[in-house]
N, C-alpha and C positions, 0 to 999 in steps of 0.2 A: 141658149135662149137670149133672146133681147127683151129692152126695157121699148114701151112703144105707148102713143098714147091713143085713143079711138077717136077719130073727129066725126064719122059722121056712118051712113049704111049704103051699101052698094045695090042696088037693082038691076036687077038683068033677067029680063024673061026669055031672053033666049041664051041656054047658054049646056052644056053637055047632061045630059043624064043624071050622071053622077055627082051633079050639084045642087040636085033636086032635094030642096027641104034645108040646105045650110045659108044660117042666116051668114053673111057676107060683111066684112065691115071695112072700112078705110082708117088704117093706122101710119104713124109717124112716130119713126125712132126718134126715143129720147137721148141723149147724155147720160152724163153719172149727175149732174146738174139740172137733169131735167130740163133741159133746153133741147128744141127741134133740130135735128140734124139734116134735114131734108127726105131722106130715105123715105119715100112713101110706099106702104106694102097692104095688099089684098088679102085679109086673111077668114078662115070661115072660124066662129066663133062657136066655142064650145065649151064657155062654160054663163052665159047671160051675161056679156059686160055691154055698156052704155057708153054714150058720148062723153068725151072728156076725162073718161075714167085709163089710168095708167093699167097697161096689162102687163103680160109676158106672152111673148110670143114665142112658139117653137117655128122652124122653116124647116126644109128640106124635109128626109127619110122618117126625121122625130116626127116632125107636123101627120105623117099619116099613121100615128099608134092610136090615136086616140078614140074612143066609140063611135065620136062624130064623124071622124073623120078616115075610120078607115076604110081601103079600098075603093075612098075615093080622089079622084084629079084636083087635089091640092097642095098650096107647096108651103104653104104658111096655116097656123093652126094657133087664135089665142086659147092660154090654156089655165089662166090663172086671172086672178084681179088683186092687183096689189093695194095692201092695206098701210103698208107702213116699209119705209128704208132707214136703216143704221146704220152709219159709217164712223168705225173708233166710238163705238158706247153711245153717238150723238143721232137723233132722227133728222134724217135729211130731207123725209119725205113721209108725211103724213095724210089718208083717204081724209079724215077729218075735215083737217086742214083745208083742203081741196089743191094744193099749192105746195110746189120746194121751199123749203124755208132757207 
């Protein structure tokens, strides 16, 4: 799994069958520091995350277990919304917040 952030939603009215009905989002891998790494990835969302909001994203074989997304043509799947990161006893990363500390 990766750490990834949501920047914004993808549209596409034309686009296979099997993608009918997943909402779509454009994400960016974070760091362990919460910093953008470039990596931009397409992924169908399943579980309601929003913009700005830090998820977890599954890719690959993982990305199609999930109710939304199985047996269908995806390769990225967010599957979490992350509330909080601890690294050595300390938050590194709180939804709160909105922000790495």
């Amino acid at each position: 799994m990766l750490l990834a952030q949501v920047l914004g939603t993808v549209v596409s009215t034309r686009k296979d069958r099997g993608l009918s009905g997943l909402k779509l989002l454009l994400t960016r891998e974070v760091d362990g520091a919460f910093k953008p790494t470039g990596n931009f990835v397409v992924a169908a969302d399943a579980v309601g995350a929003g913009a700005d909001e830090v998820v977890l994203l599954a890719q690959g074989s993982s990305a199609r277990m999930t109710e939304v997304s199985r047996e269908k043509p995806v390769d990225a799947v967010i599957v979490g919304i992350v509330d909080a990161v601890e690294i050595d006893g300390k938050d590194v990363y709180l939804k709160r917040a909105g922000a790495a500390r």
